[in-house]
N, C-alpha and C positions, 0 to 999 in steps of 0.2 A: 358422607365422604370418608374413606377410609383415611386412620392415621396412617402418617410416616411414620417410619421405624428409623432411629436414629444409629440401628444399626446395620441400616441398608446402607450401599456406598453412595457416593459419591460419583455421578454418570459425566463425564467429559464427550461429549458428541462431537465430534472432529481431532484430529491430530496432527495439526498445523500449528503455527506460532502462540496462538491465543490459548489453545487445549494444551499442549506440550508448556505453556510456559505459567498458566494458571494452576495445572496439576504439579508443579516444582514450586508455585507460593503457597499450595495447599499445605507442602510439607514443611517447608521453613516456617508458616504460621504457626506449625504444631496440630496439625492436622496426624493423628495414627490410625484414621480408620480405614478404608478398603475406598480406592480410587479406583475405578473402569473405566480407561479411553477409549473409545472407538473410533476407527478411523476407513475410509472406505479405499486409501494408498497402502500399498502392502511396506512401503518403505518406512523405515524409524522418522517419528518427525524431524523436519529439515527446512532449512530458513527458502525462500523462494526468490528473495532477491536476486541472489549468484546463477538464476537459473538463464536472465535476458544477457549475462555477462559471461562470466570465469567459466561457465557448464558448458554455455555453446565453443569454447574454443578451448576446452579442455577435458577429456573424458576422467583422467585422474583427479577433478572436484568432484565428481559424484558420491565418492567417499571422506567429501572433506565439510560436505555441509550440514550435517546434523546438529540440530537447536542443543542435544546435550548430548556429553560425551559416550561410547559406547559402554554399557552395560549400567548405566547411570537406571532406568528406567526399574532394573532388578533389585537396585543398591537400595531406591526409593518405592520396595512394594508397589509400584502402580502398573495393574497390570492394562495390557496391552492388546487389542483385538483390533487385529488390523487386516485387510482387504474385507472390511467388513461394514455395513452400516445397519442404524436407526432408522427405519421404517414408519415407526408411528412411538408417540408420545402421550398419556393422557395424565394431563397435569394434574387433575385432579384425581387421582389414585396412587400416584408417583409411581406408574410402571410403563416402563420402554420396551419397544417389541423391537428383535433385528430380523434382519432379511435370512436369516435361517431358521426362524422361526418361534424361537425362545423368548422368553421376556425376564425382565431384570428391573426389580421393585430398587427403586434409588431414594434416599435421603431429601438430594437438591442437584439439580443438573443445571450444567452449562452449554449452551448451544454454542457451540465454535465451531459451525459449518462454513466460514468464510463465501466463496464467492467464485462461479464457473465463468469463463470466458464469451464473450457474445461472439455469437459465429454470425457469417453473412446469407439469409435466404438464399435455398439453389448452391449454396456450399456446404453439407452438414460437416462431422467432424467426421473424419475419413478420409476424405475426397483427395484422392491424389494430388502432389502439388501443394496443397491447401495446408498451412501449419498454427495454431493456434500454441500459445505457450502460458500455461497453469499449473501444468505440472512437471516433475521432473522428467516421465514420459512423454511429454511435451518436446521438452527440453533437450533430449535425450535423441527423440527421433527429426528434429529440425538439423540438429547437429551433423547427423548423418547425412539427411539432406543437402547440407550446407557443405558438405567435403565431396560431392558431386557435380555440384552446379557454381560455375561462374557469376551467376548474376543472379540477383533475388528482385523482387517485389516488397516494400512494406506498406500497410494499408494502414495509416493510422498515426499520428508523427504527437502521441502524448509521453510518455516516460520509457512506456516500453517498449513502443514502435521507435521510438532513439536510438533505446539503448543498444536494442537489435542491429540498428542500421548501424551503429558505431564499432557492434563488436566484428558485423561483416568487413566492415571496411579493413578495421585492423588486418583480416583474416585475407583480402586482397579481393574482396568479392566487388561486384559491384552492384551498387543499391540504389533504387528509386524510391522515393516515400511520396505517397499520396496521400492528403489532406486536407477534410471536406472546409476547415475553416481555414478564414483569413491568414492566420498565425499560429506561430505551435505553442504549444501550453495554454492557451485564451484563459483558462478559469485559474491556472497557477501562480499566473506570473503576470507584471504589467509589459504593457507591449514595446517599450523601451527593451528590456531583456529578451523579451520573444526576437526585436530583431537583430540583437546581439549573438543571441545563441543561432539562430538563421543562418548569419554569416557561416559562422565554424562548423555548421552542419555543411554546407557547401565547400567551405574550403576543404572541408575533407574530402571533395570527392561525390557525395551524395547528390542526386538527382531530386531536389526537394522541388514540391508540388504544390503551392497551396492553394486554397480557394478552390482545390479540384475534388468533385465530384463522379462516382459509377453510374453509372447508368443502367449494365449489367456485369457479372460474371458468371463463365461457364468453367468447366472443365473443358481440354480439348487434350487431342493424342499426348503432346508434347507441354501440358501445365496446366494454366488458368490463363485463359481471356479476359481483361475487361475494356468492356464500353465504356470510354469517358463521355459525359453529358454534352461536351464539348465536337464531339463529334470524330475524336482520335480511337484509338485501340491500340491496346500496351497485351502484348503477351508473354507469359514467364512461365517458365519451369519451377520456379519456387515463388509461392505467395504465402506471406507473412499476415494474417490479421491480426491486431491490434487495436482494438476498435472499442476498449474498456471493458470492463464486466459487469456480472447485475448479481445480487446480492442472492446465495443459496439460501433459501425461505420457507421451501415447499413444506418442509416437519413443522417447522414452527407454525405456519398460515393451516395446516390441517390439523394443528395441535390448538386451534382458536385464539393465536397467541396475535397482538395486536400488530400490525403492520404498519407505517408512515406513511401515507396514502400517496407522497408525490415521491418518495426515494425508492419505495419496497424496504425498506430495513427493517427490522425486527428493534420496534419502540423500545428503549431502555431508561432507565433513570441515572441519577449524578452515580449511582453504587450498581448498575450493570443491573438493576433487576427488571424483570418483563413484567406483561401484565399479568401472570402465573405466581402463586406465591409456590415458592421454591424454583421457580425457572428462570437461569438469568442467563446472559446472553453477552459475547466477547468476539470485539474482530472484524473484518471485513462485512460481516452479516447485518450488521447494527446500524440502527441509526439513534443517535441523543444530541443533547444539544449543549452546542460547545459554547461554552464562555465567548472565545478572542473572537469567537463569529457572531454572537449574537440570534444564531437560529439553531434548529436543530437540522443533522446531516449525516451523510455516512462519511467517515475521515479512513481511508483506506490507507494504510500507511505500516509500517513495522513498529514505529514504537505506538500507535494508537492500540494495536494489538496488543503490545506488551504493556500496556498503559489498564487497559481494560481487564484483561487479565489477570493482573494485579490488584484490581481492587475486585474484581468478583469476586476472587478466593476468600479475601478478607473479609467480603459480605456473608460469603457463605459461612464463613466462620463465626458472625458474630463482632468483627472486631475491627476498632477505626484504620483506616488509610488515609496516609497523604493524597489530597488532589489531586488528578492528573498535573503532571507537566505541561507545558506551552510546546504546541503542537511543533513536530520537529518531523524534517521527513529529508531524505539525501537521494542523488542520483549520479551517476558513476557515467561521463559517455565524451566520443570526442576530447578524450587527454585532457577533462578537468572532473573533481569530484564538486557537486553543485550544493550544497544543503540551505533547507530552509527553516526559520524560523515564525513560528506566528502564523496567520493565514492572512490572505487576501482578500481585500474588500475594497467597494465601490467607493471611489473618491480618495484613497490615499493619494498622498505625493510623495514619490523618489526622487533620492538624490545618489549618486555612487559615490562611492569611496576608491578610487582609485581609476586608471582610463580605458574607458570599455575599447577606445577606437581603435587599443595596440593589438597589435596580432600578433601575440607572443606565445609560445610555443605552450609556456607554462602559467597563464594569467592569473594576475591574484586581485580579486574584486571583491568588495562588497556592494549589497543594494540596499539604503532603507526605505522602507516603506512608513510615513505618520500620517496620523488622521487630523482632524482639526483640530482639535483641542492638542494637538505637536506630541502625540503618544507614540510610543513607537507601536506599530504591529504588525509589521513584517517587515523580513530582514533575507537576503538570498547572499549566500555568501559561495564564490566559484575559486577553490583551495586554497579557503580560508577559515576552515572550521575552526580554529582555535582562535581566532576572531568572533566568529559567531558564537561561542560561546561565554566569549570577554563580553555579550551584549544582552544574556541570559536577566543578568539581573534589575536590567531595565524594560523587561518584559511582566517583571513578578512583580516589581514596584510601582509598575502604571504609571511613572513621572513624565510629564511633560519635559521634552529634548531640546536644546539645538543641533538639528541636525546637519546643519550647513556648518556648524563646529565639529562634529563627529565625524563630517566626510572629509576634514580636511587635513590631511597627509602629514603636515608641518605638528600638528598634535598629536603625541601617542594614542592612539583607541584606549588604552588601559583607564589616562587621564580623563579622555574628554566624559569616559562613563563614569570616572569618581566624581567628576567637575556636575555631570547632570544631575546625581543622586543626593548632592549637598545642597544643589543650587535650589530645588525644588519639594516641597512637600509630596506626599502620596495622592494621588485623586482617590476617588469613590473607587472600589472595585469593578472592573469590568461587569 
């Protein structure tokens, strides 16, 4: 096996949140050797969130979302090779081929290939009508679509088939959202919220679907056709899927790199490394296993990315990092910002902090979520993040709550978290 050369660089494969934001702890680690990102988007890395939101109803964000400021990437020697990709990989030689043909002997590489969109069989990407959103092209060309047409279709009612249908609505469009399960968010959120947040997708306006079912979709002159199962036909000019994505893998799975047999993620350890010494892995792409869940998963999210990212670089460097954070993930739709803390799991019980039933223009809610042992671990909070964060430290602590004390209005939130953290010793670590 040939050595690595310690003064090969450092290969960043993808130039999204995890590659853009691991190559910026490279440097503040005190990394001064030679970083190569490649990325196969011609644009400077850029956060993806703003693209279901601010992008579609505004073409002056397209310059406003870049992960670092301009010229930062010059300021920080990392260079930059963009509308370009990694082709192949052989971990064991530390040398990367790209699609023009060249190869590039690296040190230690991070795979941040995040995650393509799942399209619908008999719809590829192209298809007239038909809009998938990953990318700022994505993003970019819906938008146009969307200052055409009147009315849309959303296929898909999880974070971004929402968010879509929220930002149309603003927009005065009108939108139907079709989805194949009972309620929206099912793996997110407990179904108290699902039909909280239900309502205010309606009252907005929106034509929500659930428990509904394709049967097929075509193209036709004038959009996309679909057969509902049900035996109806809905036809649009504009069709939105939304339907999740599945983890970009193909380098890694022909790089012999181990895969998670039921997610597709690209297996990692507590420190991002893969089954490859020197090949570690950030982002969308991955699957490990989280503490507050107790299994291993892929956590698709913006700070997981920037969570991971973070501790790659320190791996690759040699040098300890803090533990990830407790999982935190927000959603922006329907005139409230929603953020979550902690993850969901089987058997919690909620309680809210404040009353779901108002229909107030501007709501301010919290959810908790305890398990049996009265822990907290998870926490949804609907424009109240500076709440959710007053509950941060009853996440790190693992103390058993009253939580029927904490939702209750008559007590400051500040208190009832000083009151929990005294009243209680530490459990065992998660």
């Amino acid at each position: 096996m040939a050595t690595m050369a310690e003064s090969d660089p450092i290969l960043i494969v993808g130039a999204g949140q995890a590659g853009a934001t691991a190559a910026a702890a490279l440097r503040s680690g005190g990394f001064a050797g030679r970083i190569v990102m490649v990325g196969r988007e011609a644009p400077l890395p850029y956060e993806r969130p703003p693209l279901s939101k601010a992008v579609l109803s505004d073409a002056a964000m397209d310059d406003r979302i870049g992960i670092h400021p301009a010229g930062f990437h010059g300021e920080q020697s990392i260079e930059l090779r963009l509308g370009a990709d990694v082709v192949a990989i052989d971990a064991k030689t530390s040398v990367a081929r790209l699609d023009d043909g060249s190869t590039l002997p690296f040190s230690r590489c991070l795979l941040a290939t995040g995650g393509h969109a799942r399209a619908l069989p008999g719809l590829p990407a192209g298809t007239p009508g038909m809009h998938l959103i990953r990318t700022l092209a994505d993003a970019q060309g819906l938008r146009e679509a969307m200052a055409r047409h009147g009315s849309m279709v959303v296929l898909g009612a999880g974070f971004l088939g929402l968010e879509v249908a929220s930002t149309a609505r603003a927009m005065g469009i009108g939108v139907t959202v079709l989805e194949s399960a009972p309620r929206v968010l099912p793996r997110a959120v407990p179904p108290a919220f699902s039909d909280w947040l239900q309502q205010r997708v309606r009252d907005a306006g929106v034509d929500l679907r659930l428990d509904t079912r394709c049967g097929s979709v075509a193209p036709v002159p004038d959009g996309i056709a679909l057969g509902l199962e049900d035996g109806s036909r809905i036809q649009t000019p504009l069709l939105v899927v939304a339907i999740g994505q599945s983890p970009e893998v193909a380098l890694a799975r022909d790089s012999g790199l181990a895969l998670h047999p039921g997610n597709g993620g690209i297996r990692i350890d507590a420190q991002c490394r893969t089954s490859a010494p020197n090949v570690f892995a950030a982002g969308d792409c991955t699957s490990q296993h989280q503490p507050h869940a107790g299994l291993e998963m892929r956590l698709e999210s913006w700070q997981s990315a920037n969570e991971q990212a973070r501790i790659a670089a320190a791996a690759m460097l040699g040098i300890d990092a803090a533990p990830a954070a407790t999982p935190w993930f927000w959603t922006d739709q329907f005139g409230c910002n929603v953020q979550m803390m902690g993850l969901p799991a089987e058997g919690l019980a909620y309680r809210w902090r404040g009353d779901p039933a108002a229909a107030a223009a501007m709501p301010k809610l919290l959810m908790l979520g305890t398990n049996a042992d009265g822990r907290l671990r998870h926490a949804i909070a609907v424009n109240a993040g500076g709440d959710l964060r007053q509950l941060r430290p009853l996440f790190d602590a693992a103390v058993p709550i009253d939580a029927a004390r904490l939702c209750d209005l008559s007590v400051p939130l500040r208190q009832g978290v000083r009151d929990a953290l005294a009243a209680k010793p530490a459990l065992l670590p998660i």
